[in-house]
C-alpha positions in Angstrom: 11.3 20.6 -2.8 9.8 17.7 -4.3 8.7 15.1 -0.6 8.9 11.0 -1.8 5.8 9.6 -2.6 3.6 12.5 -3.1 0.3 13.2 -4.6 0.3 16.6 -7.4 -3.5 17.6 -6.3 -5.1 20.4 -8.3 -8.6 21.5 -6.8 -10.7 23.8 -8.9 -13.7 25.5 -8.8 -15.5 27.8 -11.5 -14.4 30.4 -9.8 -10.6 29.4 -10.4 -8.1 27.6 -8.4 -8.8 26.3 -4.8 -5.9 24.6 -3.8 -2.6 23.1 -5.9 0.8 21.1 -4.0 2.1 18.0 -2.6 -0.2 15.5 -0.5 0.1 12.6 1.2 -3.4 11.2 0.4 -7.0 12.1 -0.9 -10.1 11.1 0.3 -13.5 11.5 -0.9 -16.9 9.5 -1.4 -18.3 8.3 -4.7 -21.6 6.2 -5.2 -19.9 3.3 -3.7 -18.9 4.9 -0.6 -15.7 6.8 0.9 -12.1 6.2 -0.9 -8.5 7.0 -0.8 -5.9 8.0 -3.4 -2.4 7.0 -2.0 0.8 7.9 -4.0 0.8 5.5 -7.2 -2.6 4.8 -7.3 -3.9 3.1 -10.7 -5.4 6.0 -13.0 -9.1 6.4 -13.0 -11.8 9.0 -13.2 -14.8 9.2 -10.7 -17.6 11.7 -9.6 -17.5 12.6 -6.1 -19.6 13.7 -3.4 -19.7 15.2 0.0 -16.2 15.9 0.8 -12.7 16.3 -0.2 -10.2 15.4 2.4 -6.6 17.2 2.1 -4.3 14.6 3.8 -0.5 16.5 4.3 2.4 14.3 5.0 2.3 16.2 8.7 -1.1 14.5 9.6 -2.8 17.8 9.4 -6.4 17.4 7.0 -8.1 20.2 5.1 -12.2 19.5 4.1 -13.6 21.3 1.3 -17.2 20.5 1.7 -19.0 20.3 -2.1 -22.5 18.7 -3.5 -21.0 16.7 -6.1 -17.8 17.0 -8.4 -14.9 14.7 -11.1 -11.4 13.3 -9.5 -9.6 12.5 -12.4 -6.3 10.7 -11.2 -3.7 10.0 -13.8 0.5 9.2 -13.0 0.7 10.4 -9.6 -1.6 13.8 -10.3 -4.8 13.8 -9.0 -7.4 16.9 -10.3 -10.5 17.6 -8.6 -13.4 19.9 -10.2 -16.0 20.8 -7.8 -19.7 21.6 -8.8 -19.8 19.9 -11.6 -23.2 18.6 -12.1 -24.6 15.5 -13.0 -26.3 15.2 -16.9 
């Protein structure tokens, strides 16, 4: 059952996938510092670092800890790739 005003969040890792389903928000840090991705958030791409924060529409948060990674966020989808290094 599809909840209103959802996030579709991917998460993989090289070893394959780490988490896929609904969310109420993402949060991470970039070079700037830490950001959200709410439900219709504009499309963008960024590398990210420290921490991936799960945000459920219950209140309940996952972490996935990771050195670096790519959130790609594209109509309402948001796809994270962890260890991916910088070039």
């Amino acid at each position: 059952m599809k909840i209103k005003d959802s996030l579709q969040v991917e998460v993989r890792s090289r070893q394959g996938l780490v988490f896929e389903g609904e969310l109420a928000a993402v949060s991470s840090y970039n070079t700037v510092g830490p950001f959200d991705v709410l439900p219709k958030h504009a499309n963008f791409v960024s590398m990210i670092l420290r921490k991936v924060v799960l945000r459920r529409h219950d209140g309940r948060t996952d972490e996935i800890t990771l050195e670096n990674g790519v959130m790609i966020v594209e109509e309402n989808k948001v796809t994270i790739f962890l260890g991916i290094s910088k070039v």
